[in-house]
C-alpha positions in Angstrom: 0.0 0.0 0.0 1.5 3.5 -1.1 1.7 5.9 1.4 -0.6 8.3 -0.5 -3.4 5.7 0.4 -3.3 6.2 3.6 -3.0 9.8 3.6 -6.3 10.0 2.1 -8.0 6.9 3.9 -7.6 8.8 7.1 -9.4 12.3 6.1 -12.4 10.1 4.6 -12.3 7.5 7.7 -12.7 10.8 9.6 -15.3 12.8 7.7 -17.4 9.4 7.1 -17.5 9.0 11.1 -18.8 12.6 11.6 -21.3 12.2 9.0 -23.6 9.9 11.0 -26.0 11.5 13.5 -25.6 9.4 16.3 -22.5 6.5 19.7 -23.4 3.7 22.2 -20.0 2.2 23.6 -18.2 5.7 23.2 -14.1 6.2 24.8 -14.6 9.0 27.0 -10.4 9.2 27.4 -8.0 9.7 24.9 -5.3 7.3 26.8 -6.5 6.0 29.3 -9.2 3.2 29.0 -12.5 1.8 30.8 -13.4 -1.3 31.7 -16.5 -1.8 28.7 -16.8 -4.6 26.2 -19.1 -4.3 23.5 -22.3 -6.1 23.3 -22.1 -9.6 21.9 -22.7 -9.0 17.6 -22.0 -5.6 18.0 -18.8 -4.1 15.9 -17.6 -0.1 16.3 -14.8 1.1 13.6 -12.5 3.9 15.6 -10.2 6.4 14.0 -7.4 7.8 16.0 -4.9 10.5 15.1 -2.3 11.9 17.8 0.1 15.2 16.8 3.3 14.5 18.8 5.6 18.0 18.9 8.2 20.0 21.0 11.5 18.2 22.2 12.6 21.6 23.5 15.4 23.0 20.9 15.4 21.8 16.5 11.6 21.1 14.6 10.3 17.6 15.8 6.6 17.1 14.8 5.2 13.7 14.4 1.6 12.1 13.6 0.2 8.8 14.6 -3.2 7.3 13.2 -4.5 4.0 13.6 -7.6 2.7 11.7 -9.4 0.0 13.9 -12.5 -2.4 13.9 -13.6 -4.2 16.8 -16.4 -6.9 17.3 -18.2 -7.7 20.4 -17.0 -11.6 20.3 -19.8 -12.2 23.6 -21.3 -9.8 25.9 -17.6 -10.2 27.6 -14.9 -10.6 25.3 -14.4 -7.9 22.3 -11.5 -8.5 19.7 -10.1 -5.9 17.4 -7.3 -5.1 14.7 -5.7 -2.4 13.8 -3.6 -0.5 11.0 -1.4 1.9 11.7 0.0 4.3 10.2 2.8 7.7 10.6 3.9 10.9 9.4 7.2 13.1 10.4 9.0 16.3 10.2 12.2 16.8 12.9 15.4 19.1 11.7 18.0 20.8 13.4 18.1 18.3 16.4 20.6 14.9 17.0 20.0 13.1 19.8 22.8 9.9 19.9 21.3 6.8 19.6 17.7 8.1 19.0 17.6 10.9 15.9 20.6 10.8 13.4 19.2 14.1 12.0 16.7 15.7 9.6 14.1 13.2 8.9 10.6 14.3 6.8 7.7 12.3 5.3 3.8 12.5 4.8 1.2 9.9 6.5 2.4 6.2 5.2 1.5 2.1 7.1 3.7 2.0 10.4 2.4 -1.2 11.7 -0.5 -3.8 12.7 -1.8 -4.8 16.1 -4.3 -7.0 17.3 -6.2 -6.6 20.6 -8.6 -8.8 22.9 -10.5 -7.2 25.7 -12.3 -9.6 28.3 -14.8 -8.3 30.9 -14.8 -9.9 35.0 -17.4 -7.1 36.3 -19.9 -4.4 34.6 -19.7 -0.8 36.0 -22.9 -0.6 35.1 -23.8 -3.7 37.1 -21.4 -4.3 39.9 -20.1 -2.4 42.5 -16.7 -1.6 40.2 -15.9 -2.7 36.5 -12.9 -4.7 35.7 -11.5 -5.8 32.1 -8.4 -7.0 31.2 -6.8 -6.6 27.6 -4.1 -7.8 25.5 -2.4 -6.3 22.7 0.1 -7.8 20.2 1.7 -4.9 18.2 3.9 -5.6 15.0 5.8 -2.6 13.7 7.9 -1.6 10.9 9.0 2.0 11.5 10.2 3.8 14.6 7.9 6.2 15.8 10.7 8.7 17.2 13.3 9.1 14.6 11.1 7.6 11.4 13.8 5.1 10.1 13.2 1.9 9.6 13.0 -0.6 12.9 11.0 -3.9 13.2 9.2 -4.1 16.3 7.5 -6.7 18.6 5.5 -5.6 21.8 3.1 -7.2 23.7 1.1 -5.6 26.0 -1.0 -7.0 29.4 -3.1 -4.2 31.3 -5.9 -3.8 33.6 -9.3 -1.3 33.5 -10.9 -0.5 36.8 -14.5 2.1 36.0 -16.9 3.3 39.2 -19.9 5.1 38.2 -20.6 7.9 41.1 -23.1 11.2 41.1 -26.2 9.0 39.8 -23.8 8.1 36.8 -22.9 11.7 36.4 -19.4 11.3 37.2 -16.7 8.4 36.0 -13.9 7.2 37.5 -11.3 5.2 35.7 -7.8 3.8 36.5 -5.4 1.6 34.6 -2.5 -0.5 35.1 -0.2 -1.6 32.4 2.8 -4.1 31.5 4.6 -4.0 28.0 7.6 -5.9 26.3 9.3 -5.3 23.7 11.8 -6.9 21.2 13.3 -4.5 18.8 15.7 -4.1 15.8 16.6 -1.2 13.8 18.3 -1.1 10.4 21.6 0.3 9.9 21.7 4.0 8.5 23.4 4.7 5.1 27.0 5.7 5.0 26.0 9.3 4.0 23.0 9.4 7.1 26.1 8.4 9.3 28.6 10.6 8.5 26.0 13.6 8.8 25.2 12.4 12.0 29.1 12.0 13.3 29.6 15.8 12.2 26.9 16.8 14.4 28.2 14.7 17.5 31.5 16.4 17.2 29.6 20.2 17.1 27.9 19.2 20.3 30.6 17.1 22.2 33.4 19.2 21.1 35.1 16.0 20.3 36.7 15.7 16.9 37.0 12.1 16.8 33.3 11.6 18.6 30.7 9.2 16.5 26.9 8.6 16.2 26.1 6.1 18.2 23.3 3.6 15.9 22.5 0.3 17.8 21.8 -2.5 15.3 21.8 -5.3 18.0 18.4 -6.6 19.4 16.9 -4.7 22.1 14.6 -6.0 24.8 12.6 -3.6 26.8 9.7 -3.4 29.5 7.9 -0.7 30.3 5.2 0.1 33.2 1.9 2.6 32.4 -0.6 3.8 35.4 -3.2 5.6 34.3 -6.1 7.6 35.4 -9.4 9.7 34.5 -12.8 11.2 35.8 -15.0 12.3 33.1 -18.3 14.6 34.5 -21.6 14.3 32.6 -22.2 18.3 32.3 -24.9 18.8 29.6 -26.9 16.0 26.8 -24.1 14.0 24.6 -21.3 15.8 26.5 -18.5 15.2 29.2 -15.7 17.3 30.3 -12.4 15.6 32.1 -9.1 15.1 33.4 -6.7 12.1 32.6 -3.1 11.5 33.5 -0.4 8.5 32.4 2.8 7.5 34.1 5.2 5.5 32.2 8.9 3.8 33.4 11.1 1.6 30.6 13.5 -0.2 31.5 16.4 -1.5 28.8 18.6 -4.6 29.4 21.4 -3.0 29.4 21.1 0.7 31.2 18.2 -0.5 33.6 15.9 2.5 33.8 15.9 4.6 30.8 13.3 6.8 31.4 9.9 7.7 33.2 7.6 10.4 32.3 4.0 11.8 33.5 1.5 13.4 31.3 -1.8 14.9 32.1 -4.4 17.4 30.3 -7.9 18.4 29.7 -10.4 16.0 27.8 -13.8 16.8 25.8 -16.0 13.9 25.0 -19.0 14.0 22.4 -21.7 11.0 22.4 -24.4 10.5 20.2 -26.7 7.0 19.4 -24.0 5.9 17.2 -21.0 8.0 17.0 -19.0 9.6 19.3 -15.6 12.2 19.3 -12.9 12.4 22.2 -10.3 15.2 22.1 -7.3 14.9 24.5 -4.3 17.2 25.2 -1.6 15.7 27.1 1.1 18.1 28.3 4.3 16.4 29.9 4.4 17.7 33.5 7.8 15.7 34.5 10.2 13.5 33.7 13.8 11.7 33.6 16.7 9.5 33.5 17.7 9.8 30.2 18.5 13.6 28.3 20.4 14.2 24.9 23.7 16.6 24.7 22.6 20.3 25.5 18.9 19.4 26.5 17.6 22.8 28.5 14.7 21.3 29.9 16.3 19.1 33.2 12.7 18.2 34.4 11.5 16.3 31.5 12.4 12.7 29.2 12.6 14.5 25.7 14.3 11.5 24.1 11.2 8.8 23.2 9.0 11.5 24.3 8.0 15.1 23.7 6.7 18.2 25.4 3.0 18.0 24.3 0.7 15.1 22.3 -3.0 16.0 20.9 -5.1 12.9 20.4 -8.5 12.8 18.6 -10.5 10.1 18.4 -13.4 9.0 16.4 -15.6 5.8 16.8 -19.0 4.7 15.2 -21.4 1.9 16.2 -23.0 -0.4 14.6 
């Protein structure tokens, strides 16, 4: 699939889910997730796009999209797949290891993931709602420099909901485990030598190199999350969410750990529904690049704000 396909399945997934009047199963959260399954027979089609920018000095602007369809397997157990896809536009920053330099391309396929989502309790029914999902990404680009890297993750996590207020109000926490197995191509003689001149600018090194791992890397990384979404007028909800997240690499032990949190505005209708989320990094650490100004935050895999959107229809 070219990437021009994509580019222009996204604007029509998006403008074909606004068109219809009305949402049942809707996300209120952008990240965070709660504990519903679909009905059994039911199916919902989602579009997703998230606007990744800001790693405090150079251009680094990135898109994510992900074009999914899930089917209520029982009244429990949903199942869904997923295409994914990326866009990026980063000059005038190197980070070693991470971003060998100017990097630019429209909207093209990233990757495929599969997920399964099974039900224990119904918020709606019991005391508290609980779920647990599984997720089994494949990727073929890296979503922080844009080369080319072949990825395996798997991902185990937990959704607690509480309705309070007369249903008014909804609470939501999450709890998350991902590994991953990783492996990125080499970069091009001329990519490399660009990227040694720049190490020796910053370092002040003559003889300093770009460091490029090619080797397998294995990593696990730990996500809490959390959201209350309030009921304030028909079809809408206003909220909070925030997401802590720790990786750890094989070799370095902890490599980072960052906390997001931001506004979120839900729409719900019969059959569609629309969830806007801005996530503005608050803290973070361990790693930095050469010269980073910002000491408080992880601006190496992650960046200063993210804008998700998402779109889902019922039927």
């Amino acid at each position: 699939m070219k990437s021009i396909s994509l580019l222009t399945a996204i604007p029509a997934a998006l403008t074909l889910a606004a068109a219809f009047p009305a949402a049942a199963d809707e996300n209120l959260f952008g990240y965070v997730a709660g504990a519903e399954t679909l009905p059994q027979g039911a199916s919902e089609a989602y579009a997703w796009l998230t606007r990744r920018w800001d790693k405090g000095q150079g251009v680094y602007t990135a898109y994510d999209t992900e074009l999914e369809y899930e089917y209520g397997v029982t009244s429990s157990f949903t199942a869904s797949v997923a295409l994914l896809g990326q866009s990026i536009d980063t000059h005038g920053l190197v980070i070693d290891a991470y971003l060998p330099g100017a990097e630019s391309y429209g909207l093209k396929p990233s990757g495929i993931e599969m997920k399964a989502k099974y039900n224990f309790l119904s918020a709606a029914m019991d005391p508290v709602g609980l779920s647990a999902l599984f997720e089994l990404h494949r990727s073929w680009l890296d979503p922080h420099s844009g080369r080319d890297k072949d990825t395996t993750s798997f991902d185990v996590s937990m959704q607690l909901q509480k309705f309070f207020l007369d249903d008014q109000l909804v609470a939501v926490a999450n709890a998350g485990f991902e590994g991953t197995y990783a492996k990125r191509a080499p970069l091009d003689a001329a990519t490399q030598a660009s990227a040694d001149a720049a190490m020796q600018g910053l370092t002040g090194n003559p003889s300093a190199t770009f460091e490029w791992p090619t080797k397998p890397e294995m990593e696990i990384e730990f996500t809490l999350g959390g959201g209350l979404s309030y009921h304030f007028a028909p079809n809408w909800n206003v909220g909070v969410e925030t997401q802590y997240q720790t990786e750890f690499e094989t070799e370095v032990g902890q490599e980072r750990w960052s906390l997001f949190a931001g506004p979120t505005l839900h729409y719900g209708g019969k059959q569609w529904w629309a969830t806007l989320t801005w996530f503005n990094q608050l803290a973070g650490g361990r790693e930095q690049y050469i010269n980073q100004t910002d000491d408080d935050l992880h601006l190496i895999e992650k960046t200063k704000n993210e804008l998700r959107l998402k779109l889902g229809y019922n039927f």
